[in-house]
PDB file with one MODEL, atoms N, CA, C and O in Angstrom:
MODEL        1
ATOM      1  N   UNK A   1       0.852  -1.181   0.000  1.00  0.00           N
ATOM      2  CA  UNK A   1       0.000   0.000   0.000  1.00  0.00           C
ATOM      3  C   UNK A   1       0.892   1.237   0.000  1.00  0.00           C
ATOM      4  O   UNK A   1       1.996   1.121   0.532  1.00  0.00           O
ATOM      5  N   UNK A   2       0.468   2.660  -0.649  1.00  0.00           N
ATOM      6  CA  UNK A   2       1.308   3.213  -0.677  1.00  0.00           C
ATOM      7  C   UNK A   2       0.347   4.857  -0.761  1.00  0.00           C
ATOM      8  O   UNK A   2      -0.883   4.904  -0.781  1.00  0.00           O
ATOM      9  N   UNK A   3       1.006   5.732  -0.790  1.00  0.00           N
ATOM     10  CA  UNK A   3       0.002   6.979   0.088  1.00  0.00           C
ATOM     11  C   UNK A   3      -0.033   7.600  -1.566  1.00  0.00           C
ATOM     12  O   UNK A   3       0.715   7.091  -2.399  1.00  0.00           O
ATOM     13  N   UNK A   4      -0.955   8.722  -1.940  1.00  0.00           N
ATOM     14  CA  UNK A   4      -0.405   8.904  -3.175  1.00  0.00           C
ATOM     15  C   UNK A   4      -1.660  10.602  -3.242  1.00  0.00           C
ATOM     16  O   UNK A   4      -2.737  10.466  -2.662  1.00  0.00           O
ATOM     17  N   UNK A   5      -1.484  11.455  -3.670  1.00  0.00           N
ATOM     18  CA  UNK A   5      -2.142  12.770  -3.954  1.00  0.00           C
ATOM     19  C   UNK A   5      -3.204  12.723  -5.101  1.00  0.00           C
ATOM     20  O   UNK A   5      -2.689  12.529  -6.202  1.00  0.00           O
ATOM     21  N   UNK A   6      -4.717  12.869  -5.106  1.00  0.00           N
ATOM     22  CA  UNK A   6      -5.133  12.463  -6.722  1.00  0.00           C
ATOM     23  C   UNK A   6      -6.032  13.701  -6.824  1.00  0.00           C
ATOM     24  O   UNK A   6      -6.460  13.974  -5.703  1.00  0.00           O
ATOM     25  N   UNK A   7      -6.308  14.232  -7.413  1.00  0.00           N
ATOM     26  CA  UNK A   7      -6.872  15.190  -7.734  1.00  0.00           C
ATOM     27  C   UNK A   7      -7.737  14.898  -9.059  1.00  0.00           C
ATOM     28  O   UNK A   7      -7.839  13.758  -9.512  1.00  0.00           O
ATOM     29  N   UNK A   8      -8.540  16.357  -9.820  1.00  0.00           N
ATOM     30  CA  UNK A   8      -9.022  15.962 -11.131  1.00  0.00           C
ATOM     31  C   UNK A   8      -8.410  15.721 -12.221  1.00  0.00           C
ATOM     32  O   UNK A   8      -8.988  15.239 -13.196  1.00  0.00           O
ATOM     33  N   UNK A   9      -6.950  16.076 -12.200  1.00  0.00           N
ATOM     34  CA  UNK A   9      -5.682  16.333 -13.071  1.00  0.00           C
ATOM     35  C   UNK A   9      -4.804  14.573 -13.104  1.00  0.00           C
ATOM     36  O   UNK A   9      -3.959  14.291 -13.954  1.00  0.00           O
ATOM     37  N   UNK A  10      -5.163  13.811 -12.232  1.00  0.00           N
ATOM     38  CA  UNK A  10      -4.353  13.191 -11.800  1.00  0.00           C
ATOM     39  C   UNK A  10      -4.744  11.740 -12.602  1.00  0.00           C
ATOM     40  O   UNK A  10      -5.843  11.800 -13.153  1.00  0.00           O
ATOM     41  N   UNK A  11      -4.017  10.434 -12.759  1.00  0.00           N
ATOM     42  CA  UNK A  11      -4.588   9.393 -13.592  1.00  0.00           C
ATOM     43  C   UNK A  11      -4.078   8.075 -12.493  1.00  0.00           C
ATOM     44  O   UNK A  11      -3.078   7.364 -12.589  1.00  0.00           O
ATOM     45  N   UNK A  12      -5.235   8.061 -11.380  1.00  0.00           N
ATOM     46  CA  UNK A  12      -6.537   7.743 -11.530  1.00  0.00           C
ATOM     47  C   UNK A  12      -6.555   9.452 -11.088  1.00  0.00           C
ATOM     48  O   UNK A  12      -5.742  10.334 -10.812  1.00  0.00           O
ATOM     49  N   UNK A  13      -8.336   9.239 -11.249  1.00  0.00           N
ATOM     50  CA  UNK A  13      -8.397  10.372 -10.756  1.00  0.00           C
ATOM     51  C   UNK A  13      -9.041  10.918  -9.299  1.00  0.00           C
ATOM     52  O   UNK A  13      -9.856  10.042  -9.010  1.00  0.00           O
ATOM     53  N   UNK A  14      -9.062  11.671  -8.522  1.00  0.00           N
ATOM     54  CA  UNK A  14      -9.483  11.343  -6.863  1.00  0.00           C
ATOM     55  C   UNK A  14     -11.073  10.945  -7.142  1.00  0.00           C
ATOM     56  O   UNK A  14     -11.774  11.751  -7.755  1.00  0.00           O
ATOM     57  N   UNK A  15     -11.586   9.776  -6.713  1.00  0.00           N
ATOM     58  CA  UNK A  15     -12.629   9.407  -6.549  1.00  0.00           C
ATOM     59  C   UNK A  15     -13.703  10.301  -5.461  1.00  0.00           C
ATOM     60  O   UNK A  15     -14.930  10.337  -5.559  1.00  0.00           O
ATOM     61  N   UNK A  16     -13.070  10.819  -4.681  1.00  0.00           N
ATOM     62  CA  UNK A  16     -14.045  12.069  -4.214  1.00  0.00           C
ATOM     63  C   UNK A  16     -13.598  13.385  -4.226  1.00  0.00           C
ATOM     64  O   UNK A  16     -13.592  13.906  -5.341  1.00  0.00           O
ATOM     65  N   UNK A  17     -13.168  14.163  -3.157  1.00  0.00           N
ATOM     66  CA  UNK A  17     -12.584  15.501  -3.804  1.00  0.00           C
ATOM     67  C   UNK A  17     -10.960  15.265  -3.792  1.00  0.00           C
ATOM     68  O   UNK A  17     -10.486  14.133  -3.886  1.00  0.00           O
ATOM     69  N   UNK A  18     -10.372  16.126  -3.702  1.00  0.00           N
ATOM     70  CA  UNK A  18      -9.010  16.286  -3.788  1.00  0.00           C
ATOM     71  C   UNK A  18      -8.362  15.488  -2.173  1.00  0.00           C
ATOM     72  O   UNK A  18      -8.823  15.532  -1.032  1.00  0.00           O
ATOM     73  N   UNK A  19      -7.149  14.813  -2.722  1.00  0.00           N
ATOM     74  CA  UNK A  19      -6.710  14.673  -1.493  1.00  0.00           C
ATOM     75  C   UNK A  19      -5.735  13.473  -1.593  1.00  0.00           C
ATOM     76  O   UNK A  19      -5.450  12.977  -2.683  1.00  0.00           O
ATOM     77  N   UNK A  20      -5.222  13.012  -0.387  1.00  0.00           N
ATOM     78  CA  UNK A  20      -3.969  12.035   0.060  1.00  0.00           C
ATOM     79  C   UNK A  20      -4.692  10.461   0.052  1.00  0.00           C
ATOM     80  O   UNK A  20      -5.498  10.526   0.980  1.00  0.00           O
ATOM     81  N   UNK A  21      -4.791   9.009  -0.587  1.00  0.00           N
ATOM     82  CA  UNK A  21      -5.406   8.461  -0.937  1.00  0.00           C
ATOM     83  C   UNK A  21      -4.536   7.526  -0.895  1.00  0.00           C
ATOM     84  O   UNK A  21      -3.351   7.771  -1.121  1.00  0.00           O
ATOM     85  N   UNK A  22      -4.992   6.250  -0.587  1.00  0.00           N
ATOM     86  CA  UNK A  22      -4.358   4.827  -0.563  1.00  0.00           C
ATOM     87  C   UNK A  22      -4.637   3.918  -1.307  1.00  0.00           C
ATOM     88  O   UNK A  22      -5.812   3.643  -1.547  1.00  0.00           O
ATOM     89  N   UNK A  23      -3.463   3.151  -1.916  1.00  0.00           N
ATOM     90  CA  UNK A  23      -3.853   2.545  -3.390  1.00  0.00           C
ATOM     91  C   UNK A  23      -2.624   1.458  -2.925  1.00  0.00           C
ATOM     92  O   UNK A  23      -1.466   1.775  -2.653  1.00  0.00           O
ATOM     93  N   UNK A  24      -3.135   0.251  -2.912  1.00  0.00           N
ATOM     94  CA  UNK A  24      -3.639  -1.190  -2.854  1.00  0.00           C
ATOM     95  C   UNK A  24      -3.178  -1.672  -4.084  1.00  0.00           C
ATOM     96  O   UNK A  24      -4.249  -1.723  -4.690  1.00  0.00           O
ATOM     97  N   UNK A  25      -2.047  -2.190  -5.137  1.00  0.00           N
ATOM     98  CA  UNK A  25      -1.672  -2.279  -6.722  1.00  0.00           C
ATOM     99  C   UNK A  25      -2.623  -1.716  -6.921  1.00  0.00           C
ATOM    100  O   UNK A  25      -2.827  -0.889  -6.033  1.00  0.00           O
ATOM    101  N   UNK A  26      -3.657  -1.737  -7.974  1.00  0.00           N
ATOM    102  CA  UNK A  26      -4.233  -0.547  -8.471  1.00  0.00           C
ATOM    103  C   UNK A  26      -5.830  -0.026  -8.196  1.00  0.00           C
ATOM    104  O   UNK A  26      -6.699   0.520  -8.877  1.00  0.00           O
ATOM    105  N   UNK A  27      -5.717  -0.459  -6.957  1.00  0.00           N
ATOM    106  CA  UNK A  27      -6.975  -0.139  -6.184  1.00  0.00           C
ATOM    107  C   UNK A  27      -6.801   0.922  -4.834  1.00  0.00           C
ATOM    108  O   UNK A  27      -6.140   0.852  -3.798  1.00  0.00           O
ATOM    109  N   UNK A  28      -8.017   2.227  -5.568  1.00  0.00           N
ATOM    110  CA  UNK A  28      -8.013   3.270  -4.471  1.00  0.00           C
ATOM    111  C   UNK A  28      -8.707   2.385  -3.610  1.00  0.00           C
ATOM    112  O   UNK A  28      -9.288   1.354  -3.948  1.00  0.00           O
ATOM    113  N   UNK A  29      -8.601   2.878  -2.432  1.00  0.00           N
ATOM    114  CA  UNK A  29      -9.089   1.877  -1.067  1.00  0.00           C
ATOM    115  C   UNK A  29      -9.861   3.122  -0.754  1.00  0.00           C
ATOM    116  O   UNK A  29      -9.400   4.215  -1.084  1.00  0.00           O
ATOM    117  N   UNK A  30     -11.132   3.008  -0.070  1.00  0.00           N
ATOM    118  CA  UNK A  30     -12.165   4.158   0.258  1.00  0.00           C
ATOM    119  C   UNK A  30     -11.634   4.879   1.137  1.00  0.00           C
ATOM    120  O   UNK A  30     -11.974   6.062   1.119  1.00  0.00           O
ATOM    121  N   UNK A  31     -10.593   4.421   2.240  1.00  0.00           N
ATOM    122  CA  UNK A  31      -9.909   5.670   2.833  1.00  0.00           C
ATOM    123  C   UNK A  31      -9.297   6.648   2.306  1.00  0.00           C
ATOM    124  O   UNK A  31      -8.448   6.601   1.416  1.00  0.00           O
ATOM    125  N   UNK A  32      -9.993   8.153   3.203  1.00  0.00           N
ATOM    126  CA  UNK A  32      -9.433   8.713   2.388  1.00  0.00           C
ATOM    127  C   UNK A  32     -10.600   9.715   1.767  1.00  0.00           C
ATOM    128  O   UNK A  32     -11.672   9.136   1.592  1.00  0.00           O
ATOM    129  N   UNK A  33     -10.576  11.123   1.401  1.00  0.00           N
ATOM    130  CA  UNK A  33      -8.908  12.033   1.385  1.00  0.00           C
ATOM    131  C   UNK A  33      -8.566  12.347   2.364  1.00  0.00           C
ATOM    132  O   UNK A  33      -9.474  12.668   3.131  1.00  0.00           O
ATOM    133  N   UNK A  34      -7.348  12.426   2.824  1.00  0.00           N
ATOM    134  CA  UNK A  34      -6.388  12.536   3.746  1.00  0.00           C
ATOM    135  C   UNK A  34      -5.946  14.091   3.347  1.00  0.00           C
ATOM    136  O   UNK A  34      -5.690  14.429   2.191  1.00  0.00           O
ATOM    137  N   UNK A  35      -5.901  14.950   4.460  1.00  0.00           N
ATOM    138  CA  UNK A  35      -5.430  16.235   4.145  1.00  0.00           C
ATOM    139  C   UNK A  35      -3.687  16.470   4.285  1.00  0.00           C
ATOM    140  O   UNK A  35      -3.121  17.563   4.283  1.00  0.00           O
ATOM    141  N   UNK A  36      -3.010  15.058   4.409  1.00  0.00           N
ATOM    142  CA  UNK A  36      -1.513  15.020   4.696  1.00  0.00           C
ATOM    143  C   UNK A  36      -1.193  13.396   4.314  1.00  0.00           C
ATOM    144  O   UNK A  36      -1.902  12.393   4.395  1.00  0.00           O
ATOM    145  N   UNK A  37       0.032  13.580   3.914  1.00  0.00           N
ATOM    146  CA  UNK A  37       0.760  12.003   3.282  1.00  0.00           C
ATOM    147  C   UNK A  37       0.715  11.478   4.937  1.00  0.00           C
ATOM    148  O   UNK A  37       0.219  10.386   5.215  1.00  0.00           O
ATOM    149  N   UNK A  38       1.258  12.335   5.934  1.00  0.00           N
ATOM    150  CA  UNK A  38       1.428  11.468   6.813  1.00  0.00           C
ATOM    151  C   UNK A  38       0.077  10.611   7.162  1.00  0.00           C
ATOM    152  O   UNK A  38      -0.060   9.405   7.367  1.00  0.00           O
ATOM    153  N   UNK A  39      -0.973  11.803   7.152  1.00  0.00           N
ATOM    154  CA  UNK A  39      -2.173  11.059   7.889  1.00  0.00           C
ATOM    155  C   UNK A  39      -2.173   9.604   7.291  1.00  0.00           C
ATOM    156  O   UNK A  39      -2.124   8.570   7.957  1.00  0.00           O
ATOM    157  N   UNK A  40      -2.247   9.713   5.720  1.00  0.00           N
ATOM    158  CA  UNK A  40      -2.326   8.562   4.778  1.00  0.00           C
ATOM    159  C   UNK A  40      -1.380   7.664   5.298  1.00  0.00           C
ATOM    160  O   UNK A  40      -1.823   6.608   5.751  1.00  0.00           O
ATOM    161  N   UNK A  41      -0.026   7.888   5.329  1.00  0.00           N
ATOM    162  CA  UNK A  41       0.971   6.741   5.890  1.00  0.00           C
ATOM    163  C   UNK A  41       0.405   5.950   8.008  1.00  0.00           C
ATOM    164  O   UNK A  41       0.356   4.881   8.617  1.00  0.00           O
ATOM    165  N   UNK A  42       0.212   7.011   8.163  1.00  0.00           N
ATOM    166  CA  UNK A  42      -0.583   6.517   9.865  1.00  0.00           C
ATOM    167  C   UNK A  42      -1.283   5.469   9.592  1.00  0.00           C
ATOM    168  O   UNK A  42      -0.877   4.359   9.935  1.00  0.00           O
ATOM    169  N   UNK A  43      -2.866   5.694   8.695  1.00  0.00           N
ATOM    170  CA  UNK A  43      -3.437   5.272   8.498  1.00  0.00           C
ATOM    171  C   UNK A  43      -3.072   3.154   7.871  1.00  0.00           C
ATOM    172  O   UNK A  43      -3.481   2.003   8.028  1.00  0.00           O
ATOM    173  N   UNK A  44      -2.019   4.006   7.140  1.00  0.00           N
ATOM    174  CA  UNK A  44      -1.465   2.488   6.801  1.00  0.00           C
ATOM    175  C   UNK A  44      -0.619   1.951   7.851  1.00  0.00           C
ATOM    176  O   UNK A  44      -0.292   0.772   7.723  1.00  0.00           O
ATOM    177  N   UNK A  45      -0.251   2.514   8.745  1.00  0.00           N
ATOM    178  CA  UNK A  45       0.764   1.718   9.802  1.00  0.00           C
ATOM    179  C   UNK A  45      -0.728   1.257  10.253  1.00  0.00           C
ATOM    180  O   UNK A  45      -0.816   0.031  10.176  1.00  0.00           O
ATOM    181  N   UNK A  46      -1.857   1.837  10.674  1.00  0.00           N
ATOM    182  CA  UNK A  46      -2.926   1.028  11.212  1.00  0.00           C
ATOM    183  C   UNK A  46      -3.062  -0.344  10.915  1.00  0.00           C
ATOM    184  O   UNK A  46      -2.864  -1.319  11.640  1.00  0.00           O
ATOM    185  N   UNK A  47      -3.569  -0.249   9.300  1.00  0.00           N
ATOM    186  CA  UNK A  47      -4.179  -1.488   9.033  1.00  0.00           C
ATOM    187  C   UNK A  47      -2.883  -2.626   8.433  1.00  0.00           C
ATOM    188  O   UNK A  47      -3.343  -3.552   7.765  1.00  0.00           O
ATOM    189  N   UNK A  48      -1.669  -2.628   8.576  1.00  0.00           N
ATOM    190  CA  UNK A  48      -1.125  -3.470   8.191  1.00  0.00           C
ATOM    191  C   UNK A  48      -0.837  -4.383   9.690  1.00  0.00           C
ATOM    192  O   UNK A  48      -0.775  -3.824  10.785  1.00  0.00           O
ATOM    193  N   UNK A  49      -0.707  -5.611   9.528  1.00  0.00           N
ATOM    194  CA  UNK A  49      -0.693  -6.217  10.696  1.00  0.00           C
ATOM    195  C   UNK A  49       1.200  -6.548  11.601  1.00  0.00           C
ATOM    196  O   UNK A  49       2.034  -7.294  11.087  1.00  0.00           O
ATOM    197  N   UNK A  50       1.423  -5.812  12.889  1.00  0.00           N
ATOM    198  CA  UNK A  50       2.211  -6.282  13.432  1.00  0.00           C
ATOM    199  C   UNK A  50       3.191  -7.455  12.993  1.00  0.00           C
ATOM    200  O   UNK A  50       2.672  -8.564  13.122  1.00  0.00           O
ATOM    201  N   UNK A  51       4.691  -7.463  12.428  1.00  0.00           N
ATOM    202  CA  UNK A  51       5.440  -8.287  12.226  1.00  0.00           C
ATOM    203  C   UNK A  51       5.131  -9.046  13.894  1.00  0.00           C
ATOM    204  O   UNK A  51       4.579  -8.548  14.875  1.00  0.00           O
ATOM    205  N   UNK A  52       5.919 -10.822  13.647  1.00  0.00           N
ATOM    206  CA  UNK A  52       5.884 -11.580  14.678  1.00  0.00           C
ATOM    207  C   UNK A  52       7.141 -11.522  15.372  1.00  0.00           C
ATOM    208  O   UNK A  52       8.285 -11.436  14.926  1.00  0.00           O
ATOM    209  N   UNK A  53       6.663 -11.593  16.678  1.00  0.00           N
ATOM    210  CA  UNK A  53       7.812 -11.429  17.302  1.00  0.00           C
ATOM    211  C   UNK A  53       8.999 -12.340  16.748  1.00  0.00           C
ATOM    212  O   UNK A  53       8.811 -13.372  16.103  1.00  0.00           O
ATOM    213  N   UNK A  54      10.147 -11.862  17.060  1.00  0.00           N
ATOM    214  CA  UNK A  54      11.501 -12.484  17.060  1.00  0.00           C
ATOM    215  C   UNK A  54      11.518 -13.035  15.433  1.00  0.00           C
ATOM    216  O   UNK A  54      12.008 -14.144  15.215  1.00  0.00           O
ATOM    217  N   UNK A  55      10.933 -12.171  14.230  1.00  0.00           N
ATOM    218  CA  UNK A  55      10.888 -12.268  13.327  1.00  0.00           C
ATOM    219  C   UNK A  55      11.550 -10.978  12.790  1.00  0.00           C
ATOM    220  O   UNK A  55      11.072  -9.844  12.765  1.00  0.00           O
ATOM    221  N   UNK A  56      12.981 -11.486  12.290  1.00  0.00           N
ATOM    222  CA  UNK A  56      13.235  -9.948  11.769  1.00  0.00           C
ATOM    223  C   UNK A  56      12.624  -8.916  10.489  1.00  0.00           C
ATOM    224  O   UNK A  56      11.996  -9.373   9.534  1.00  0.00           O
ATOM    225  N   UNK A  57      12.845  -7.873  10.617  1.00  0.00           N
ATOM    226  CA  UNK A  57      12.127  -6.632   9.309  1.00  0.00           C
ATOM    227  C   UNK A  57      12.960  -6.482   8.199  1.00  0.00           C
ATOM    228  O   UNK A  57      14.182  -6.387   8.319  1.00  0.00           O
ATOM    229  N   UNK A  58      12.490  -6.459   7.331  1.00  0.00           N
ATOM    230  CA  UNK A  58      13.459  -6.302   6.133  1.00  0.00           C
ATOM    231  C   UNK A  58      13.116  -4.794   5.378  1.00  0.00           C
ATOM    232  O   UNK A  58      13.760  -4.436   4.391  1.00  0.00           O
TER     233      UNK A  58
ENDMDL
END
């Protein structure tokens, strides 16, 4: 998932008004507009699930 700006100018284009939007390979996800990348990136630390313990991060 990855945070991304879409507006009317933009290809896709923002599915509601202007704003910070999360896209799934090539699916806007209904969250969203986000008035900041961060909010958008928060938002994705939300829903991705906790690595397992004593499992390292790459």
């Amino acid at each position: 998932m990855i945070a991304i700006y879409l507006d009317d100018r933009t290809a896709p284009v923002a599915p509601r008004e202007n704003g910070w939007y999360i896209i799934d390979g090539t699916t806007i996800l209904l969250a969203g507009p986000f008035s900041s990348r961060e909010q958008a990136l928060l938002s994705i630390d939300e829903q991705e699930p906790d690595p397992e313990p004593g499992v390292p991060a790459f």
